[in-house]
C-alpha positions as CSV (number, residue, x, y, z in Angstrom):
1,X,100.7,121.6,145.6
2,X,99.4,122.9,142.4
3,X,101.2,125.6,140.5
4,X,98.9,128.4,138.7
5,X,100.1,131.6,136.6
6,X,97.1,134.2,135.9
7,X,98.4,136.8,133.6
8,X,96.3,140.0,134.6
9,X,94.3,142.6,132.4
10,X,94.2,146.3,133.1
11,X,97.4,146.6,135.7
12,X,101.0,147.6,136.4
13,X,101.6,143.3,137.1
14,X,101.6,141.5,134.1
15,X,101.1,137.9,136.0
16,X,100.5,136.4,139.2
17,X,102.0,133.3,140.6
18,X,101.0,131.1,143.3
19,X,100.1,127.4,144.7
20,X,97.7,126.0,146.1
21,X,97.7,123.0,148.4
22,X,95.2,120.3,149.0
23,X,93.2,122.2,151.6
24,X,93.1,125.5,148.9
25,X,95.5,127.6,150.7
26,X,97.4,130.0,149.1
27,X,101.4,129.6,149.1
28,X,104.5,131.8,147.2
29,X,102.0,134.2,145.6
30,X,103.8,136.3,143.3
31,X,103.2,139.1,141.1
32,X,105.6,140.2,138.2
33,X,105.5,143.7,137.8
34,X,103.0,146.0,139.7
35,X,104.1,148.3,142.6
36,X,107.1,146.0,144.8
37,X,105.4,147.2,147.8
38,X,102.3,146.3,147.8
39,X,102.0,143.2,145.9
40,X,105.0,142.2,148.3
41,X,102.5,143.1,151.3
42,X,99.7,140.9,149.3
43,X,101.4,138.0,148.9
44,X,102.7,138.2,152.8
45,X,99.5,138.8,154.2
46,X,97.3,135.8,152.0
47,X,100.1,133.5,153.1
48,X,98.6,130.4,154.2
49,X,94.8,131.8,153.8
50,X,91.7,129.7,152.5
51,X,91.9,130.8,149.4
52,X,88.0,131.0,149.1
53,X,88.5,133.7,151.9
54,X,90.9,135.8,150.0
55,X,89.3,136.0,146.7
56,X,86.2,137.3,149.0
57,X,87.9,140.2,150.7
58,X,90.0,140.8,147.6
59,X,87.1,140.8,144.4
60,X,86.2,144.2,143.5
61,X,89.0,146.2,144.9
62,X,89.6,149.1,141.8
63,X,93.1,150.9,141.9
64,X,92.1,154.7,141.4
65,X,90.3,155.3,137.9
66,X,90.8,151.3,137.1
67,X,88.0,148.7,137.4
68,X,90.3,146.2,138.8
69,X,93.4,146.0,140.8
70,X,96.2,143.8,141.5
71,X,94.1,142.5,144.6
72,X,91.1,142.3,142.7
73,X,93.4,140.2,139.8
74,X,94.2,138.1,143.1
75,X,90.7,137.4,143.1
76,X,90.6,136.5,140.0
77,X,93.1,134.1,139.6
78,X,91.8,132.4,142.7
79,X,88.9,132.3,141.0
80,X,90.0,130.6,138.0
81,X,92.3,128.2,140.1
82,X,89.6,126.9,142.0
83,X,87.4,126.1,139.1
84,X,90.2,124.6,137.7
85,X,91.2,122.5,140.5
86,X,87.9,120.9,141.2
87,X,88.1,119.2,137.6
């Protein structure tokens, strides 16, 4: 599996941890800060998910006044990890 760190821009989390494996499932997402609750619920319910399907549902979700979101950080991340992993 390969290991990525995204640190976000413009939320409570400061980073996002997580793995993907050779078929680009997510594994042990983690964020570091943000609100326990519901980056806990994120990383349980993307557990084992293409990852390709995640960062769909995910990209674009705002958090109130915010243009972006811990999900939508998700997104990116996954975004950046797959681009990455293809090289």
């Amino acid at each position: 599996m390969k290991q990525f760190t995204h640190t976000t821009q413009g939320t409570c989390s400061q980073f996002i941890n997580f793995e993907l494996d050779d078929e680009q499932r997510l594994h042990n997402v983690e964020f570091v800060g943000g609100c326990p609750g519901n980056t806990f619920g994120i990383a349980r319910l993307v557990e084992g998910m293409k990852a390709s399907d995640v960062m769909n549902q995910l990209r674009g979700v705002r958090c109130g006044y915010k243009a972006t979101s811990c999900p939508d950080q998700l997104a990116q991340a996954i975004a950046n990890a797959l681009d990455n992993s293809s090289d």
